[in-house]
C-alpha positions in Angstrom: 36.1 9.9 1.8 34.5 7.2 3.8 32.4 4.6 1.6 28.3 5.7 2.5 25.9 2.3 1.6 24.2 2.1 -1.4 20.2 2.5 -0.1 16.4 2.7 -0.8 16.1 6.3 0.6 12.6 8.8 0.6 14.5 11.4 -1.5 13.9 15.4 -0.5 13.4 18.0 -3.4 16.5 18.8 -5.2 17.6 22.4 -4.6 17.3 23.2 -7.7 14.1 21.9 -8.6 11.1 20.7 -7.2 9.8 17.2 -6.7 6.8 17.5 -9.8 9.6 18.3 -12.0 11.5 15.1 -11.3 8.0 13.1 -11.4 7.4 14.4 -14.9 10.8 13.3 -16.1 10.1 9.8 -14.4 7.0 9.3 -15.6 7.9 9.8 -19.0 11.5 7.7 -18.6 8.9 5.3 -17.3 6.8 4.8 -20.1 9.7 4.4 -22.5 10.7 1.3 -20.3 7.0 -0.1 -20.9 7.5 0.8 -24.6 10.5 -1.1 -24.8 10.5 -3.8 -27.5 12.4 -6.0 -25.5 14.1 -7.0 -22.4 17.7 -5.6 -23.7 16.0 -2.1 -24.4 13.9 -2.3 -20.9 17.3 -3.0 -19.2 19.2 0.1 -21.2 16.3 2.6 -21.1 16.3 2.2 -16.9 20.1 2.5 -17.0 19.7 5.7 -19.2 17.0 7.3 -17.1 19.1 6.5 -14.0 21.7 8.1 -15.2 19.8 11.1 -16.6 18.3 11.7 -13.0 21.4 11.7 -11.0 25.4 11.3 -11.6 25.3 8.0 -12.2 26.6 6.1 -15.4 26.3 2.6 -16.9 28.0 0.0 -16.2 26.6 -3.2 -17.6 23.2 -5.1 -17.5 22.0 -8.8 -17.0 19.4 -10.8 -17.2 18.1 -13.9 -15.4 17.5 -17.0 -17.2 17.0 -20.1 -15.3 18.5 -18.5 -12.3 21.8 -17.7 -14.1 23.0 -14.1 -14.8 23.5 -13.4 -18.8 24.7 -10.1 -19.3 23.2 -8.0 -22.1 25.1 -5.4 -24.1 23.5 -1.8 -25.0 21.7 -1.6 -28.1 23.7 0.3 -30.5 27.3 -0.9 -28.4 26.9 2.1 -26.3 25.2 3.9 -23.4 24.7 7.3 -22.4 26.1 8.3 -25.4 29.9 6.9 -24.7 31.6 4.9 -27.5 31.9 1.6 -26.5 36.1 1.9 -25.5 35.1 4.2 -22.6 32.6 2.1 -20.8 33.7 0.7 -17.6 35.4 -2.5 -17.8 33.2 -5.4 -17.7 34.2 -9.0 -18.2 34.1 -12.2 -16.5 35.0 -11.0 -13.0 31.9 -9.5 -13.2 30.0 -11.4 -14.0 31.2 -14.0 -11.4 30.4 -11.5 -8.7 27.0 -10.6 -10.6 26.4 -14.8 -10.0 27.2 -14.5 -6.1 24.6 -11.5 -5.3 21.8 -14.1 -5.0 19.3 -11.7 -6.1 20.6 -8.5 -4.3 21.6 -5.2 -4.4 25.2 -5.0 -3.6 28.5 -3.3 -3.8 30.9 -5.2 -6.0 34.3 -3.7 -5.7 35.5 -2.9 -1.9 37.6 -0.2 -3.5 34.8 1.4 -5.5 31.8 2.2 -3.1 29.9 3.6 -6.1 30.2 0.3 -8.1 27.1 -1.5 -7.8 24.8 -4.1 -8.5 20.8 -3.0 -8.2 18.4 -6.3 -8.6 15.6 -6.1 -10.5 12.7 -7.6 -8.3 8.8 -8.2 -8.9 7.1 -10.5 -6.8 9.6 -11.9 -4.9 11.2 -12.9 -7.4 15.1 -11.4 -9.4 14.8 -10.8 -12.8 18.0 -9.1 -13.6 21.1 -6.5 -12.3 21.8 -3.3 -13.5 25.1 -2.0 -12.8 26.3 1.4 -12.1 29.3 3.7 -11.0 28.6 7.4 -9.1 30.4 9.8 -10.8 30.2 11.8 -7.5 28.3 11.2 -4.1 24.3 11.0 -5.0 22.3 12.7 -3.1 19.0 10.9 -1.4 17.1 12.1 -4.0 19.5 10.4 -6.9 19.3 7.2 -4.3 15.5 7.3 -4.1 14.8 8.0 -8.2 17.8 5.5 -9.0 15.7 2.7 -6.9 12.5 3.8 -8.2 13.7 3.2 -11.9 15.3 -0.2 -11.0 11.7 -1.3 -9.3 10.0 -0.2 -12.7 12.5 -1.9 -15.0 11.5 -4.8 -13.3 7.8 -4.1 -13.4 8.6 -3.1 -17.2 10.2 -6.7 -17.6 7.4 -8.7 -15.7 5.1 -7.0 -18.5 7.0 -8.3 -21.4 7.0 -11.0 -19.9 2.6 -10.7 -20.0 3.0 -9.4 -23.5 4.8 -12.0 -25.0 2.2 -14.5 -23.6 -0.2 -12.0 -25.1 1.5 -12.4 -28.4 1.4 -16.5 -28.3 -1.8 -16.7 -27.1 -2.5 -14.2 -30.7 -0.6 -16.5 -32.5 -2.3 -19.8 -31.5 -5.3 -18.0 -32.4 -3.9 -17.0 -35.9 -3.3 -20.8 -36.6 -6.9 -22.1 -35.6 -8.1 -18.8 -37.4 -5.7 -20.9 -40.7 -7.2 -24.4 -39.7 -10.9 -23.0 -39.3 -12.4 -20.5 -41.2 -15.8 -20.3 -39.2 -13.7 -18.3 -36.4 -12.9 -15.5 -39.1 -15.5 -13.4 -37.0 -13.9 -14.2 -34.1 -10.4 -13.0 -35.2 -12.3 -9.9 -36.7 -12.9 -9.2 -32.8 -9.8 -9.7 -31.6 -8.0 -7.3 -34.2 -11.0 -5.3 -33.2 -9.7 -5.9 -29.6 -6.0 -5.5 -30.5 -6.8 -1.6 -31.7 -8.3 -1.1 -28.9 -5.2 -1.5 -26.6 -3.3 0.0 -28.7 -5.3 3.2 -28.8 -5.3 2.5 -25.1 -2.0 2.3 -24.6 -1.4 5.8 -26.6 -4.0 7.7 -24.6 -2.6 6.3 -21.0 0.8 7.0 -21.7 0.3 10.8 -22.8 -2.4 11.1 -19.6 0.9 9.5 -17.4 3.4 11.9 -19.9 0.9 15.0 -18.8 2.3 14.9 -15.3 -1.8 15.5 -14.3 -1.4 12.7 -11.9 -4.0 9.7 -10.9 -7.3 11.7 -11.6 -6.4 11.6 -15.2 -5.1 7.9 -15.5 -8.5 7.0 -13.9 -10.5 9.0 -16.1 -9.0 7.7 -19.0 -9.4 4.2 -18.2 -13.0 4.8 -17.5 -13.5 6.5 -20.7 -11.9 3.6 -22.9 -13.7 1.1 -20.6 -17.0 2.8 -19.9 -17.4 1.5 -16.7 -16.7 3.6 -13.7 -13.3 3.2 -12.4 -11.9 3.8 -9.2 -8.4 3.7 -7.1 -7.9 2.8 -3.3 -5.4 2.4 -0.8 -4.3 -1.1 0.4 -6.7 -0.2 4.0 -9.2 0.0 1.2 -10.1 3.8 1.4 -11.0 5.7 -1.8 -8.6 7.4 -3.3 -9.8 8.5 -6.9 -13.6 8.0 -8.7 -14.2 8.5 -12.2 -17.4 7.9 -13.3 -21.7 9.2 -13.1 -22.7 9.6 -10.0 -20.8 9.1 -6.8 -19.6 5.8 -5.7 -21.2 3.3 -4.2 -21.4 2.8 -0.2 -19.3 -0.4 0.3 -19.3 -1.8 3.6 -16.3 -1.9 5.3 -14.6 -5.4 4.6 -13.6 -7.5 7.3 -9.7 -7.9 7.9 -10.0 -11.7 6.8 -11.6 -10.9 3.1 -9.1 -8.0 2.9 -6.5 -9.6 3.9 -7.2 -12.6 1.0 -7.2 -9.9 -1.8 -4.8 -8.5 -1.1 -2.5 -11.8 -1.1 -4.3 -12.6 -4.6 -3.3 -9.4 -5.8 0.3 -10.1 -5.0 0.6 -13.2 -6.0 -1.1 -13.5 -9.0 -0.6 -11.7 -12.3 -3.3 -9.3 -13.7 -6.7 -8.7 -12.6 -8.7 -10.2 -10.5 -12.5 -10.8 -9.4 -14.1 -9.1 -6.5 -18.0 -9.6 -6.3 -18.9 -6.6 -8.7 -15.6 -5.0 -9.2 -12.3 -6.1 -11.5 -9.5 -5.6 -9.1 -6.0 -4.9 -10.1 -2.6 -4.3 -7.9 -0.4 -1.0 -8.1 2.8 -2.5 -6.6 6.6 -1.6 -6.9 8.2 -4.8 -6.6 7.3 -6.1 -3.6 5.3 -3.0 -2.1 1.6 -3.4 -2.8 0.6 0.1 -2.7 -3.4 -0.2 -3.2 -5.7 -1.4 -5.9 -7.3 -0.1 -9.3 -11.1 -1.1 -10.3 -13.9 -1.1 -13.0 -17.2 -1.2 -11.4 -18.5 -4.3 -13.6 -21.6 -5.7 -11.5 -22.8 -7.3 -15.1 -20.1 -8.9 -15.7 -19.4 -7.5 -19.1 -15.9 -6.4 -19.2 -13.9 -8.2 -21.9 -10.2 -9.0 -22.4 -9.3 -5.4 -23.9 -11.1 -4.1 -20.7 -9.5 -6.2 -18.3 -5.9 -6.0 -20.5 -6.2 -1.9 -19.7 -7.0 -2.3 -16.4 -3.6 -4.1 -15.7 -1.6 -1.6 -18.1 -3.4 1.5 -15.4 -2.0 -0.2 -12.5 1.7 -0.6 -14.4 1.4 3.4 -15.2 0.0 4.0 -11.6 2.6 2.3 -9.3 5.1 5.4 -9.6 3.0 7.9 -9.4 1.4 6.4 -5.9 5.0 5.6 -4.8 6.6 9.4 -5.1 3.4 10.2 -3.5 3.9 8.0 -0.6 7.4 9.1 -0.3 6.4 12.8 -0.2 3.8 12.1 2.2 6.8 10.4 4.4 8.9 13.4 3.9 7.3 16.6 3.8 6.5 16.9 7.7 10.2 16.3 8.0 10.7 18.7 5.2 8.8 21.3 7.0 10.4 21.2 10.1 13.8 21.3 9.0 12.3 24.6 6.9 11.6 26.2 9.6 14.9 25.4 11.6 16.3 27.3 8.9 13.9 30.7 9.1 14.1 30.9 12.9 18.1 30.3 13.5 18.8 32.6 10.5 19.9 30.1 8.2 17.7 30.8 5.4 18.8 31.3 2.3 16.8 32.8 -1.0 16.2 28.8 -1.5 13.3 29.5 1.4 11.4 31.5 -1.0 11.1 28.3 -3.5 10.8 25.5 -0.6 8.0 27.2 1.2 5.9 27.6 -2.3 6.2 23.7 -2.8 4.2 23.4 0.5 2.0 26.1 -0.4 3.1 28.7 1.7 4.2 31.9 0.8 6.8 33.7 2.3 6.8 37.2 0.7 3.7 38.0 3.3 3.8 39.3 7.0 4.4 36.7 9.2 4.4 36.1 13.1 6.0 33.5 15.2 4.1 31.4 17.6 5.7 28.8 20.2 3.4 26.4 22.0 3.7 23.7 25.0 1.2 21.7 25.5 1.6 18.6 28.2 0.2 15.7 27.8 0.5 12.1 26.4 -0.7 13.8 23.2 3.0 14.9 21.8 4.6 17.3 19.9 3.4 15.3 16.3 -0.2 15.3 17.4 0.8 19.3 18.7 1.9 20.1 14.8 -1.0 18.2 13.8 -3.7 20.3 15.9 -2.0 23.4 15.0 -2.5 23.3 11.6 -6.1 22.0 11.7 -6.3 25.0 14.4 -4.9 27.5 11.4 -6.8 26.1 8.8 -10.4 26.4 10.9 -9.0 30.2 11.1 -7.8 30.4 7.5 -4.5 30.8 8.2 -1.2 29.7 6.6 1.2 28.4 8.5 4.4 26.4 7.9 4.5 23.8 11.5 8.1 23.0 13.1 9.7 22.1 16.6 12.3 22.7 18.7 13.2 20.3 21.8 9.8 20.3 23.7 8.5 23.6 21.8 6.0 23.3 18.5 6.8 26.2 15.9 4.4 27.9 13.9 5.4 30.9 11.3 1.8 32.0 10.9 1.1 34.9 8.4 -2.3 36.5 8.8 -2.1 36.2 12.4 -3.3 39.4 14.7 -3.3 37.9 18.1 -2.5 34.2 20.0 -5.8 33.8 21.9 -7.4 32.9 18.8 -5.0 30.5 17.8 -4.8 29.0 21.6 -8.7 28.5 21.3 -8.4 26.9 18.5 -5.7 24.5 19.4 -7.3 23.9 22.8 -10.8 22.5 21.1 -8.7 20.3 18.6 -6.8 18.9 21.6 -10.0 19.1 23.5 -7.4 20.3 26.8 -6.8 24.2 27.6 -4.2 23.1 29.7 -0.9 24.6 27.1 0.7 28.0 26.5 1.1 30.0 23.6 3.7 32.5 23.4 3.5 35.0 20.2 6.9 37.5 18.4 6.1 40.5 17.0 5.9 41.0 13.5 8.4 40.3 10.6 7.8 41.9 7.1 10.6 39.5 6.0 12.4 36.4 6.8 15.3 38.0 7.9 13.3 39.3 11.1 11.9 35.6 12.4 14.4 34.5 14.6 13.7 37.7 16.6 10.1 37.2 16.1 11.2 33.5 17.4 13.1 35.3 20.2 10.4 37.1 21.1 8.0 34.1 21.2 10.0 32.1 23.6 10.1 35.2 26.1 6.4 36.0 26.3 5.9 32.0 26.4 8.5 31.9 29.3 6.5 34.7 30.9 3.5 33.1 30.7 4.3 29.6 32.0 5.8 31.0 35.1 3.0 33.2 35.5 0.0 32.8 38.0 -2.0 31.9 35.4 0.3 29.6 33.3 -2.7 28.4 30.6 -3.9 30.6 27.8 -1.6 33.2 25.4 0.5 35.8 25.9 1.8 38.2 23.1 4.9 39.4 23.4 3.3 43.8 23.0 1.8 42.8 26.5 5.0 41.8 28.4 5.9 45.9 29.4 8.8 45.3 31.8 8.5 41.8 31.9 10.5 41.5 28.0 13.7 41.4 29.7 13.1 38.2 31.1 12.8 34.6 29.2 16.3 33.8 28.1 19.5 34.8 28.3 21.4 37.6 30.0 17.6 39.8 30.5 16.8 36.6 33.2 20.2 37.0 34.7 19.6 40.2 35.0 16.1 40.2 36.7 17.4 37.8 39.0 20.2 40.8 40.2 17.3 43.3 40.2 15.0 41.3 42.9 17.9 40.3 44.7 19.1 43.9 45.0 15.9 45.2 46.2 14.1 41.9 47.9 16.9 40.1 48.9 17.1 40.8 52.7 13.4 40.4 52.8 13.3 37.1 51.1 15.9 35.4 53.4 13.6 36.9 56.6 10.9 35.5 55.3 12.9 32.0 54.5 14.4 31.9 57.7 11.4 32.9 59.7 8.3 31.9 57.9 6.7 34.7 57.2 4.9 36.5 53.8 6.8 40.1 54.3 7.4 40.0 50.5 3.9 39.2 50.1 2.5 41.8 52.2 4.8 44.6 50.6 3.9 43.1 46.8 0.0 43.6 47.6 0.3 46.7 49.5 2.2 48.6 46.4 -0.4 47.0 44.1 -2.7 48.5 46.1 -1.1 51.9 45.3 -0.8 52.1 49.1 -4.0 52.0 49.9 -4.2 50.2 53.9 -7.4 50.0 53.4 -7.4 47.9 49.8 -4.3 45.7 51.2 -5.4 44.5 54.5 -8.9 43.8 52.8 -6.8 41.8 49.9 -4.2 40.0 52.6 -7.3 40.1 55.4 -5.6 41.3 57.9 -6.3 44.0 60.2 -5.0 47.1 59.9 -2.8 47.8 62.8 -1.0 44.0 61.5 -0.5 45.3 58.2 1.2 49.1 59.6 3.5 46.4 62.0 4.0 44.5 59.1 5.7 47.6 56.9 7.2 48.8 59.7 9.6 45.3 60.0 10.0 45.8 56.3 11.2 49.2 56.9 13.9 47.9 59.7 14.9 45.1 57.5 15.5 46.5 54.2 16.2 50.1 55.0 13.9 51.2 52.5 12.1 54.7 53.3 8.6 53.2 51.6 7.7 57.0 51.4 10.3 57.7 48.6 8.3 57.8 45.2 11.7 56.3 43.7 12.5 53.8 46.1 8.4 52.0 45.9 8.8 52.2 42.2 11.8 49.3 42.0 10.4 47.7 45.0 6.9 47.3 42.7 8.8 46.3 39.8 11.0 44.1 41.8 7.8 42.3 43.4 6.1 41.7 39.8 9.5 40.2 38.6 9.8 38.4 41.8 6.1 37.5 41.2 6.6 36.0 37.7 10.3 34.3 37.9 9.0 32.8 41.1 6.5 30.5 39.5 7.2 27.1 37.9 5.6 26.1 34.6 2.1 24.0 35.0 
């Protein structure tokens, strides 16, 4: 088996299991890296939760001290479980290579792709490796949730880092506290301070453990704070408000001022002050993800305040970056669901994919196809379409295929609704929307799909090529779209029209037009001359050379009745799509 590269890769839902489930177990591997004691249990925990979330196992960790790798042993002498005579061999060979990474993630043996090195970054800056061996091929959701964990060890790291400055800065304060006993109220604060974090710390880690996601992190910080506390992307846009009221109107900011907090919050540790607000960062690593905030316009937040405000954006930073990966994934997701459903591949998988987006399967369902041309697109297509469905309250799961957008719509009765719709959100009329029939279960879509691309086909070679068409309306025209029923039209006009088409190519003339309009007349002189304006004696001359041409008797009921179906097919196959 070829070697694949070890990569940071947005991970898709694990067949077996969807993508909440493995945020719940991350969240909570998470917060025993932040309760980690030290840097040796930080380092162990991420290699334990690494290789609880994917067939990974421990190999060895190190940590940087003055730029030079020091590797650190598990505590206990063992990982995962595995006495300490079955863990992969480590020794100074490693650690040599460990030395030469420069801050990297790497492979480290050219016969072992699976051998490798992940650094441990935070702020541009490496604060350790850990290194581990695949016991089989990950898959990009292992990848993903393997990098993820390696980010937050070294957020974890960075904040024992904080909390061992927290712990001298204590300390100096116990020893003025010894030297002066006039600051005895003071210390009575801080210890008052101390419990404070430390009830903190408790109720933000079982509000991150709850798997309830950033609405409940926020709340909680605003209720230990009380100040109202808030959460926004890096563009500045709200994300989550806790707190009375509603929040404040901020002006927009310009790009400079935005741009300068943003480079505080990355380069500088903690919180930060921004006229009336307490800023922190939510960042993995280097990936500045958006901001936390306590409304403080009086100025009164303490250090316990402030301390909890830096802890929220620790505990926040995975949760924002699984949703940003989602967010990345899911269209993607979609699309290749639907593949599945309309080529048949489906399996009973479908059922528990299309519920994590919502959707339910178990429900009548139709398939529409739609072209629209344009500089718009198919993603801006998808996009329109299921604005379209949800201004019609209807569920739909958005694909494509080549220059086609998908939609498996359930609920759906008819496609000129859904065209309308589509039309105003693209604010252009100028696309086509073919319809399948019905499918009671997902076994029947890709004949519903089949069925879509026909009536489509129909109606973008028809006279009017704009608007829907479902495929109950095609009548004779179902055997065309695709496939052998097109071949098979084209025999039928060529059969019955063929002489007369070559006349009229050869000599310029609209025979096949006159006959087409006449028979749509039901034979009615009077109602096809007045349609082709012509005079009647020209139109009896007229049939007469089609007579001598084809040798057709037009007076045989049979013999008009393929000539009028071979005109309409004629009619429709003969147009190209607007």
């Amino acid at each position: 088996m070829s070697a694949v590269p070890f990569r940071t890769a947005a991970f898709a839902p694990h067949p077996t299991g969807l993508p909440e489930a493995a945020l719940h177990t991350l969240l909570r591997r998470t917060t025993e890296m932040l309760d980690g004691a030290d840097e040796r249990e930080v380092l162990w925990a991420a290699l334990d939760a690494i290789a609880a979330l994917g067939p990974f196992t421990a190999a060895a960790a190190y940590l940087l001290h003055d730029g030079r790798p020091h590797r650190r042993p598990p505590p206990g002498g063992s990982a995962n479980g595995a006495p300490p005579s079955e863990l992969p061999a480590v020794g100074a060979h490693l650690d040599r290579r460990i030395a030469a990474l420069h801050g990297r993630s790497r492979r480290l043996d050219p016969a072992d792709p699976w051998l490798r090195a992940l650094a441990l970054r935070h702020h541009g800056r490496c604060l350790g490796y850990l290194v581990v061996r695949a016991r089989t091929v990950p898959t990009d959701e292992e990848i993903a949730l393997a990098d993820l964990l390696a980010r937050q060890a070294a957020v974890a790291l960075a904040n024992l880092a904080l909390a061992r400055r927290d712990r001298a800065r204590a300390a100096e304060h116990e020893r003025l506290r010894s030297a002066e006993i006039r600051r005895a109220a003071d210390l009575g604060a801080t210890v008052s301070a101390l419990e404070r974090e430390s009830a903190y710390h408790e109720a933000l880690s079982r509000a991150a453990a709850s798997g309830r996601g950033e609405e409940d992190i926020v709340q909680t910080l605003h209720e230990h704070t009380g100040l109202p506390a808030l959460t926004e992307d890096r563009f500045g846009n709200l994300r989550v408000w806790a707190g009375p009221g509603q929040p404040p109107d901020r002006p927009r900011s310009d790009s400079g001022p935005r741009n300068e907090l943003l480079h505080r919050a990355r380069q500088q540790p903690g919180a930060a002050r921004e006229r009336d607000r307490l800023v922190a960062p939510i960042a993995m690593g280097d990936d500045l993800l958006g901001l936390v905030a306590l409304v403080d316009p009086d100025r009164r937040a303490d250090r316990t305040d402030t301390s909890a405000l830096e802890r929220t954006g620790l505990v926040l930073a995975p949760v924002l970056a699984h949703q940003q990966k989602l967010a990345e994934l899911e269209p993607q997701l979609r699309r290749d669901l639907v593949e599945k459903l309309i080529s048949g591949q489906a399996t009973e998988d479908a059922f528990t994919h299309a519920a994590a987006f919502g959707h339910d399967l178990h429900r009548p369902h139709r398939v529409a196809v739609l072209q629209w041309p344009g500089p718009a697109g198919q993603a801006a297509l998808g996009h329109a379409v299921t604005r379209a469905a949800g201004q019609l309250r209807l569920d739909v799961l958005v694909g494509s295929r080549r220059d086609t957008t998908i939609a498996l719509v359930a609920g759906l009765d008819s496609g000129a609704a859904l065209y309308r719709a589509v039309s105003e959100e693209l604010g252009s009329a100028a696309g086509a929307v073919g319809v399948g029939g019905r499918c009671d279960c997902p076994a029947d879509l890709p004949h519903s799909y089949d069925e879509a691309t026909r009536a489509l086909t129909v109606r973008r070679r028809s006279q009017d090529p704009h608007g829907s068409t479902d495929f109950e309306e095609l009548g004779l025209y179902r055997m065309m779209g695709t496939g052998d029923g097109e071949r098979e039209a084209d025999r039928f006009v060529g059969e019955w029209l063929g002489a007369l088409l070559d006349y009229d190519a050869r000599h310029h003339t609209e025979l096949v037009t006159t006959l087409s309009h006449y028979l749509e007349s039901g034979g009615s002189y009077d109602a096809a001359s007045e349609t082709l304006r012509i005079h009647r004696s020209t139109l009896r001359y007229r049939l007469q050379r089609i007579r001598e041409i084809t040798g057709h008797d037009l007076g045989d009921a049979g013999t008009r009745l393929n000539l009028h179906v071979a005109t309409r097919i004629r009619n429709v196959l003969d147009q190209q799509p607007g």
